[in-house]
GUNUBA-797827 format. One record per residue (C-alpha): residue number from 1; x, y, z. Coordinates in steps of 0.2 Angstrom, whole numbers, always signed. Each point is the difference from the previous one (the first is absolute). Example, Ala and Ser with C-alpha at 12.3 -4.5 7.8 and 13.67 -1.06 7.14 Angstrom:
residues 2
PT,num,X,Y,Z
PT,1,+62,-22,+39
PT,2,+6,+17,-3
END
This chain:
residues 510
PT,num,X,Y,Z
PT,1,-347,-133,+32
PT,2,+7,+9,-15
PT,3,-4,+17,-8
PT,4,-12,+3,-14
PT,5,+12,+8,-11
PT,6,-12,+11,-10
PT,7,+0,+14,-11
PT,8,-1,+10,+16
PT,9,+14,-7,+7
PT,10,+12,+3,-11
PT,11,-5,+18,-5
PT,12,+2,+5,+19
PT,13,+17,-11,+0
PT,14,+6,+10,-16
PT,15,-5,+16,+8
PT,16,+11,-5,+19
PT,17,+14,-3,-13
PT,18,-2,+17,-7
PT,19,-3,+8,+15
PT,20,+17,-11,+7
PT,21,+11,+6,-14
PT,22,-6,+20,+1
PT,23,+3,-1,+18
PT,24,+18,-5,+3
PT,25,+5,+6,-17
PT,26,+8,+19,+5
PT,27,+6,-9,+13
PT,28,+10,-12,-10
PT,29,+5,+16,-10
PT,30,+6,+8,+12
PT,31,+12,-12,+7
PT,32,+7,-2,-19
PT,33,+1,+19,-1
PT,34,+10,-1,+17
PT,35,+17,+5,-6
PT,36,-5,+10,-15
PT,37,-10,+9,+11
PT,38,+16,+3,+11
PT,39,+11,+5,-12
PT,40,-12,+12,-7
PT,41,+2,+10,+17
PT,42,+16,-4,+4
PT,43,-2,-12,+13
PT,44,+5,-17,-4
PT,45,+6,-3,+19
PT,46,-17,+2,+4
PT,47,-7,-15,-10
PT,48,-6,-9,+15
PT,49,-10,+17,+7
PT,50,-10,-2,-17
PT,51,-4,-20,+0
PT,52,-4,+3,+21
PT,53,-12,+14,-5
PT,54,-10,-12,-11
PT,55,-3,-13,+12
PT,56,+2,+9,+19
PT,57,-17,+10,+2
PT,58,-9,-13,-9
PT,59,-3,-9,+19
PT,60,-8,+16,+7
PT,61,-12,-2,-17
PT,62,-5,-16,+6
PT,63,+1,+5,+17
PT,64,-15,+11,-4
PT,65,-11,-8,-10
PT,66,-1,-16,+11
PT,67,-5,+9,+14
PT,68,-7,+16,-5
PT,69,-10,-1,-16
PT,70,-6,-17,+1
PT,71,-16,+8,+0
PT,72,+3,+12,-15
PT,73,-9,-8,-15
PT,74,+15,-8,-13
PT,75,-6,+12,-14
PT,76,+6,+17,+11
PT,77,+17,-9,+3
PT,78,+2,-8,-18
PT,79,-3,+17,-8
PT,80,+11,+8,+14
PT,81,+14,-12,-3
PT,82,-2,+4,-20
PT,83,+4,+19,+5
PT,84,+14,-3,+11
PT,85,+9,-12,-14
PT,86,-4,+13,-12
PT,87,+8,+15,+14
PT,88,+15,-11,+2
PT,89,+5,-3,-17
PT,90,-5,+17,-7
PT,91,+12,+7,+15
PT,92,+14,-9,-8
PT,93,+0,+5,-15
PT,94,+0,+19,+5
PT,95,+12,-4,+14
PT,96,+16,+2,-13
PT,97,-5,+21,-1
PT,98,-3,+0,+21
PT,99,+11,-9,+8
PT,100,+8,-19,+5
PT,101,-10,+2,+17
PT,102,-17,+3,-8
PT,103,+3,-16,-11
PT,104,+2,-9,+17
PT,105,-18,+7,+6
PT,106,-8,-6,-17
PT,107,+9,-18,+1
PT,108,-8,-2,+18
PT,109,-16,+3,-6
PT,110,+3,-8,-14
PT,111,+5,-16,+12
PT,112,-16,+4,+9
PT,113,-8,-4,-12
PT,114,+4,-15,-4
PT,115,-1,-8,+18
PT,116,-16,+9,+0
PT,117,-8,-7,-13
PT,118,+5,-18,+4
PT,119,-7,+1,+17
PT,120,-18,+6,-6
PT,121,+0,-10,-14
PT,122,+5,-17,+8
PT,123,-14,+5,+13
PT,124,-11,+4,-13
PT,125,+1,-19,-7
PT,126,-7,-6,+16
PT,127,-21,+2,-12
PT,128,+11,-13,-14
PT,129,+4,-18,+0
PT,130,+17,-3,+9
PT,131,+10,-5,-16
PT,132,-4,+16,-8
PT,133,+14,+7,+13
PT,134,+9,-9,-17
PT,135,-5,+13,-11
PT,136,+7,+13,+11
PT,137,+18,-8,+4
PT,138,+4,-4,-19
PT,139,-4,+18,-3
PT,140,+11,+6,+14
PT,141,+13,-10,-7
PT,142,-3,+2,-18
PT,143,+4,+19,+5
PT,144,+19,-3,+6
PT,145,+4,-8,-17
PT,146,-12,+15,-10
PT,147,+8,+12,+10
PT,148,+18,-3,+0
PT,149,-3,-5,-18
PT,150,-9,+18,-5
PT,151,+15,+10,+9
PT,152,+14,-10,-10
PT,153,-11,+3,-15
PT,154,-6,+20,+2
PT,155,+18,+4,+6
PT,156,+12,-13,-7
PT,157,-10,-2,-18
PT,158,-9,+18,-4
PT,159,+13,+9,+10
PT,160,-15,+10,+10
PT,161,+2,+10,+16
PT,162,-6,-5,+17
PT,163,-10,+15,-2
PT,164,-8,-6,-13
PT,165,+0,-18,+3
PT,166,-13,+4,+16
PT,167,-12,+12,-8
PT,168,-4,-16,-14
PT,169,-4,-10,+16
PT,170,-13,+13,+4
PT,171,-12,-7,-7
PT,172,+2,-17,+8
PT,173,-12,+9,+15
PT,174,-15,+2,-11
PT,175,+2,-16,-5
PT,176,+0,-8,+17
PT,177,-15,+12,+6
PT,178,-10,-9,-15
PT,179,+3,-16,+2
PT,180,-6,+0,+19
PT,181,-13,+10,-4
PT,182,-5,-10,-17
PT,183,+7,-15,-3
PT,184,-1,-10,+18
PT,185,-15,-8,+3
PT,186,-6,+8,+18
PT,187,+1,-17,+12
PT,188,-14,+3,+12
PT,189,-19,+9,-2
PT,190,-10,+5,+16
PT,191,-18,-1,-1
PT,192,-9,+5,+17
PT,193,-19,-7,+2
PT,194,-8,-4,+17
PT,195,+15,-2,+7
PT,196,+8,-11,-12
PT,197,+20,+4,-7
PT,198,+1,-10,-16
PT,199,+20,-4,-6
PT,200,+9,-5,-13
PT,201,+18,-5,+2
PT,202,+14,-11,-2
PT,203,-2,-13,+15
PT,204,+15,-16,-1
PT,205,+1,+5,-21
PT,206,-16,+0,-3
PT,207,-12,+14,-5
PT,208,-16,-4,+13
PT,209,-14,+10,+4
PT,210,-3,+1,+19
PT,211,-16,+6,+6
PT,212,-5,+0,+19
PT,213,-9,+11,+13
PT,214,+12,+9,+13
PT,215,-11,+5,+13
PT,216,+9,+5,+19
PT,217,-10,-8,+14
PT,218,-3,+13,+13
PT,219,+6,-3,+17
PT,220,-11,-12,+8
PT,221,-9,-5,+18
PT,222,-4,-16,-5
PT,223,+11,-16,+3
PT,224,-5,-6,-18
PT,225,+10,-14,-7
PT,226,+7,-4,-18
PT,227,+3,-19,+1
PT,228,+13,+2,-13
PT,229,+12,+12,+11
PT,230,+14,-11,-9
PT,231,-2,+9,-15
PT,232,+15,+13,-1
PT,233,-1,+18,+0
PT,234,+4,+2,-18
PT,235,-15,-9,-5
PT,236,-12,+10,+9
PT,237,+9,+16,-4
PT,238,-3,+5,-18
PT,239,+17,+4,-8
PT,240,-7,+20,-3
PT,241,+10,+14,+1
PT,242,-15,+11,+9
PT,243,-14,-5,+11
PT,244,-18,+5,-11
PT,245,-9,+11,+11
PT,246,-15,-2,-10
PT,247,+0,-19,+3
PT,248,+4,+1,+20
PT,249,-16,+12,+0
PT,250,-10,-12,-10
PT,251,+6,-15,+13
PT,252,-7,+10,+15
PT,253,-14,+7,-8
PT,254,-6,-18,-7
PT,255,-1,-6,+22
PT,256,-7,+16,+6
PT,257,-16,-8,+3
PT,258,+6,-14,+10
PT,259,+8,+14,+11
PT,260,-19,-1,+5
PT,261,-8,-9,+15
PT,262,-8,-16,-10
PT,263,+12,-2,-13
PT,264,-6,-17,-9
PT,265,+7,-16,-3
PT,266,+0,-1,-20
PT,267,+14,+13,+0
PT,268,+11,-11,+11
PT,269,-5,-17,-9
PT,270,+7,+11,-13
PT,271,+18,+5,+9
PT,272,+3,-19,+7
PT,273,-1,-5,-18
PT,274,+12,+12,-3
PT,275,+12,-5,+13
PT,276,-2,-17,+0
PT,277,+6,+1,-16
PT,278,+17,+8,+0
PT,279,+7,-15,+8
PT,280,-6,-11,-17
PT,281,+8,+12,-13
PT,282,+16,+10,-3
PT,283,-7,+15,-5
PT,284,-1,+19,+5
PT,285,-16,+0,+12
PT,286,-14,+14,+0
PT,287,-3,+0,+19
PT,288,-17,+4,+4
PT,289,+1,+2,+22
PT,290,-14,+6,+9
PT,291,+6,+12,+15
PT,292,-10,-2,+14
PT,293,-1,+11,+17
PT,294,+4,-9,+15
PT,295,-12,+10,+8
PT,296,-16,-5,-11
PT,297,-10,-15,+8
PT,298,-7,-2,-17
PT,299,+17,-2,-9
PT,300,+8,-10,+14
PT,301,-18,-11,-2
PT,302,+4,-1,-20
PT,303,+18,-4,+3
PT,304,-4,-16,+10
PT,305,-14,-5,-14
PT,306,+15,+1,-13
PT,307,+12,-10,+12
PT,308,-15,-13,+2
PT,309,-1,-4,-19
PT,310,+17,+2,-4
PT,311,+13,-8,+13
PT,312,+10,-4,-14
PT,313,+5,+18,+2
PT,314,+11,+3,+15
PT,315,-2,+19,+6
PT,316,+9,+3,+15
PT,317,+16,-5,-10
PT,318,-2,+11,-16
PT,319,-2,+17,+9
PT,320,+18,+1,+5
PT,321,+4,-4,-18
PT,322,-12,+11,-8
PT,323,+5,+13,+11
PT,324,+20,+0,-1
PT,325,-2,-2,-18
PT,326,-12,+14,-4
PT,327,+5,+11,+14
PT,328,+19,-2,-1
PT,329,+9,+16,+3
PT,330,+4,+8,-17
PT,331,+19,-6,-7
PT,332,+10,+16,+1
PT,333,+12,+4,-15
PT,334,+14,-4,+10
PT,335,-4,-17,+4
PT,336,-6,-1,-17
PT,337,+17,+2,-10
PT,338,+8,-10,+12
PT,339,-12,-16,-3
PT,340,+0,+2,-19
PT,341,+21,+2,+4
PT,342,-2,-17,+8
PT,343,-11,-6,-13
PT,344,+15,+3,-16
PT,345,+16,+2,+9
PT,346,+9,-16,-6
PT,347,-4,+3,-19
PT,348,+2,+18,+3
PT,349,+20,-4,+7
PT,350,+4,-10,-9
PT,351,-5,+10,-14
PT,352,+11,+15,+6
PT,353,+15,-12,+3
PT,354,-1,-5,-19
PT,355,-2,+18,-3
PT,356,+15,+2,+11
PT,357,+13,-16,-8
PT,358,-4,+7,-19
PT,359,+1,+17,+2
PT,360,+19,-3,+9
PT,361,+5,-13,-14
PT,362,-10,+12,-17
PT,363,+9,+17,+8
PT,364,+12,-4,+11
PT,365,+9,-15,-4
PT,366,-1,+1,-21
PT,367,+6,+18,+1
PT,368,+15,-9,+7
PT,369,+1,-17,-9
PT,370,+14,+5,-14
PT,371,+18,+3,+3
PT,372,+7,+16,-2
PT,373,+2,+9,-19
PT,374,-15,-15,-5
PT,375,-8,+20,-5
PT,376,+11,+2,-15
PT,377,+0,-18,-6
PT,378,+1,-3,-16
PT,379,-16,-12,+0
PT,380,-16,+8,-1
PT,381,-7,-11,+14
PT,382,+12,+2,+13
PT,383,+1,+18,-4
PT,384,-16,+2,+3
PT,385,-5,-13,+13
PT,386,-8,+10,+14
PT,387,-13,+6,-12
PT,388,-1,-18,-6
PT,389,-3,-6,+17
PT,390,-12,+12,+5
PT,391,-10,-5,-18
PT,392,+3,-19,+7
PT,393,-7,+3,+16
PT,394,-18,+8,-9
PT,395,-1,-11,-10
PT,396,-2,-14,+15
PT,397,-10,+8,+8
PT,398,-14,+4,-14
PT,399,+1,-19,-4
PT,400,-3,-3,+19
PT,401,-14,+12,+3
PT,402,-9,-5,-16
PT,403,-2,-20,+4
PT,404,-13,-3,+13
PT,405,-10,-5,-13
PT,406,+11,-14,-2
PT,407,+5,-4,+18
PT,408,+0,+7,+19
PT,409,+11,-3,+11
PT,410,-8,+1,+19
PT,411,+19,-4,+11
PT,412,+5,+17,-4
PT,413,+14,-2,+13
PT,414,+8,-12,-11
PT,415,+2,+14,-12
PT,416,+8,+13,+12
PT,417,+11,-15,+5
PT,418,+7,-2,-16
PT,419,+0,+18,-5
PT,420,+11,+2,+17
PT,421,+10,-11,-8
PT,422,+2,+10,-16
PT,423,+5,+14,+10
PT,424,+16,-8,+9
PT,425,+5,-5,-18
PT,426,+0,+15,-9
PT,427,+8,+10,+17
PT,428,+15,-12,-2
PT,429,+0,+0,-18
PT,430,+3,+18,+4
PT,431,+14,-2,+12
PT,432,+8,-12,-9
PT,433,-4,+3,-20
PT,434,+2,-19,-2
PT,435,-11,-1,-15
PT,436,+5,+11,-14
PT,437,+7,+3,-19
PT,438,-13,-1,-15
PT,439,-6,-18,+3
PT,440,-2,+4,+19
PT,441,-10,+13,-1
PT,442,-15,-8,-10
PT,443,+2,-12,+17
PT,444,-4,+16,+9
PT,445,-13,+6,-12
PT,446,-8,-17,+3
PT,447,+0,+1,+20
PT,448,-8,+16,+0
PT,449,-17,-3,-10
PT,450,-1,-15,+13
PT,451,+2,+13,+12
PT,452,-14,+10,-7
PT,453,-11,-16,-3
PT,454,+1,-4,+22
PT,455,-4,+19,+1
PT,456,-14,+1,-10
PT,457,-8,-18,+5
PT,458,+1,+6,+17
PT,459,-9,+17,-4
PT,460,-17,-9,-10
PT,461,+0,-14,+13
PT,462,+0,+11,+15
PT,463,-15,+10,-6
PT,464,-10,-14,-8
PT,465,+1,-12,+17
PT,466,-7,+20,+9
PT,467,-13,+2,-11
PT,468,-4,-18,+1
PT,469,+0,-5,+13
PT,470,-19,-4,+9
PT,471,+5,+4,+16
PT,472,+2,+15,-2
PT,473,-15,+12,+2
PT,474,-4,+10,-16
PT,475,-1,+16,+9
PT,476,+19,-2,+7
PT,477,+8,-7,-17
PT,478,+5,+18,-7
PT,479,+10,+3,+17
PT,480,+8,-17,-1
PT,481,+5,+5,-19
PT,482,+5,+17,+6
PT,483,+11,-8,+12
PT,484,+8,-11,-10
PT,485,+5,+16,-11
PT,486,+8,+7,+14
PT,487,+11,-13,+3
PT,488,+6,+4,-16
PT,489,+5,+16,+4
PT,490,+9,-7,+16
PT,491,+10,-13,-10
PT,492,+6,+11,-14
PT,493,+3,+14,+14
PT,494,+9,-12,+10
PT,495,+11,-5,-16
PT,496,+2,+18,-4
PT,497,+9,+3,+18
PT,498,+10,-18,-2
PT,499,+7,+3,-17
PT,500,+10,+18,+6
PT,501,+4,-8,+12
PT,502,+7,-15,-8
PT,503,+8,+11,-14
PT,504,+8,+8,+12
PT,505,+7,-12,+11
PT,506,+4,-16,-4
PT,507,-2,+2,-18
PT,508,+9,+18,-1
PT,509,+15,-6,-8
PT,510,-8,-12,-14
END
């Protein structure tokens, strides 16, 4: 069923790609500011400590807001996220008067940051249709090509400082506090009457309203029966973040009186109906069960009049279920992050291998993909090629992350198979330099934006086939988006660790 595409939709897909671009955007500077920001302090051997410091503590980041402010409300962690991009870049553009070790502090919060905000974001989008995930990955990778191209263009063009270059982005935290705040249209609306939690939100790509009663059915003595015990647990169990206190009290307070000696017949005509029916419809159920006690004649006399006009209702069998259902031992967190873990661990590794193969062949294997002296080259292109890759290799990716609308790609591990592929390729063409020269390099430049295409396909895929998918509960998709993210981090750490290694081994000398 497709998405009505309305005025609505696109204002809240607008303000995701807003929200995208502002988020990764210091973070994009700062890896384009790498080497200046070196020099400035002296330090050009100590590139690498800069480019780690803006991806290493950004796992911990996720790390703690999957499982320790899930239940902080997204506007305290938007708004904190805002102050800790403004900290971080604020930090590096006083750093130049305090010191090369300072700069480092404020480009760790400054990567914070950014993981930060992807994690609470792309949980945030769980309220939205699933393609709006779209909205968000075009403007993630509209900020790689913004980014690298605003550095080039405040340094290279107008000739302005770092210093100065990071206070004009200042303002880019006001701007992403307004837009959450303003622009997005809030997903979901509570209303809370005699029990009922009314919804609105995104359900298979659809905007649908959901109302239902959730009322817990207290422990029972009665062997009563539900003829349609086939009907899984997620149907019973309203998809709700928090049980309604006020509805459970309405639920026992509605079958006080038939806690009474003499309780009549009309009120279990009216519960058979109501079980009776579950079994004809797939639909969330308002379970009305008397509770007896086995030590009441009148009850146990009532029980067998109910039996009598209803065999169609078996009840010996449906306590057990009512009972393990309703009375289950309460999931502990642990065995909570390990079934949604089970629920998203292909998508989410594969999603860190592609991380993994593009981060190797963009860093690694380009840095190393011209023959000695290509630096002072009399061709612009050649001369210039690494920064021409790295340009290449955003480019793919904000074509990639902006074209779910146009097609989605569900064998992600078709992706990661190719994009292993890429990564052998540039590895050798750094060992072995066998594409090269002026007409060679455009060869490279080519490669590359297909490099940034596979890695950027695999990024929008991943998190719409999560925040689609209908098997998974509503209240679990922000922990399954959250550990998606994390996987990130573990790929591009693990890329990281590979590529010293590399350039330090087998690729010393080359």
């Amino acid at each position: 069923m497709g998405i009505a595409k309305d005025g609505f939709y696109w204002r809240n897909w607008i303000a995701f790609w807003i929200l995208g671009t502002i988020n990764n955007f210091s973070y994009v500077v700062v890896n384009s500011a790498a080497q200046s920001l070196a020099q400035s302090f002296d330090a050009s051997d100590l590139l690498g400590l800069i480019l780690w410091a803006n991806i290493a503590f950004g796992f911990f980041a996720r790390i703690i807001n999957a499982f320790f402010l899930e239940r902080i409300p997204y506007t305290y962690r938007v708004l904190a996220n805002a102050v800790l991009m403004g900290l971080g870049m604020a930090g590096v553009a006083i750093s130049i008067n305090i010191g090369f070790w300072f700069c480092l502090l404020s480009i760790v919060i400054t990567g914070i940051a950014s993981s930060f905000g992807e994690s609470v974001l792309l949980g945030y989008m769980k309220g939205y249709p699933s393609e709006i995930v779209n909205g968000w990955s075009s403007g993630t990778g509209m900020a790689g090509v913004a980014g690298s191209m605003s550095y080039i263009l405040l340094s290279g063009v107008l000739q302005l400082s770092n210093r100065e270059i990071f206070i004009i982005l200042l303002p880019l935290c006001a701007v992403y506090c307004v837009v959450f705040l303003w622009m997005l249209v809030k997903p979901t609306s509570r209303d809370t009457d005699n029990g009922r939690s009314r919804i609105l939100f995104g359900s298979g790509g659809d905007w649908t309203d959901q109302s239902f009663v959730f009322k817990k059915i207290p422990k029972i003595d009665l062997d009563m029966e539900m003829s349609a015990s086939s009907v899984p647990y997620s149907r019973v169990h309203p998809l709700v973040e928090d049980e309604d206190e006020d509805a459970v009290n309405i639920h026992e307070e509605s079958f006080s009186p038939m806690m009474e000696a003499g309780s009549t017949l009309p009120s279990l005509d009216h519960t058979a109906n109501q079980v009776a029916d579950v079994s004809e419809r797939s639909s969330l159920v308002e379970s009305q069960v008397p509770i007896f006690s086995e030590s009441s004649e009148a009850d146990k006399q009532a029980t067998q009049q109910f039996q009598d006009k209803h065999p169609e209702v078996n009840i010996h069998h449906s306590a057990s279920v009512l009972t393990s259902t309703w009375q289950e031992e309460p999931e502990t967190k642990g065995r909570r992050y390990v079934r949604t873990l089970r629920l998203v661990w292909w998508v989410s590794l594969n999603l860190a291998l592609v991380y993994f193969f593009e981060y190797v062949a963009s860093v690694g294997g380009s840095d190393k993909a011209q023959p000695p002296g290509s630096e002072t080259s009399p061709n612009w292109w050649v001369r210039n090629a690494y920064k021409v890759l790295a340009f290449c290799y955003q480019l793919g990716v904000l074509i990639s992350r902006s074209s779910l609308g146009l097609f989605k790609i569900r064998r992600v591990e078709v992706i990661t198979a190719l994009q292993g592929v890429n990564m052998v390729f540039w590895l050798l063409q750094a060992k072995f330099k066998w594409i090269s020269g002026p007409t060679g390099v455009w060869i490279l430049f080519a490669i590359m934006v297909y490099v940034g295409l596979l890695g950027g396909a695999s990024y929008v895929n991943v998190f719409y086939l999560i925040l689609h998918d209908k098997t998974t509960p509503d209240k679990d998709r922000e922990l399954c988006v959250n550990w998606a993210a994390i996987f990130i981090n573990l790929g591009i750490t693990a890329a990281s660790v590979f590529i010293l290694i590399m350039s330090n081994s087998f690729l010393k000398n080359d």
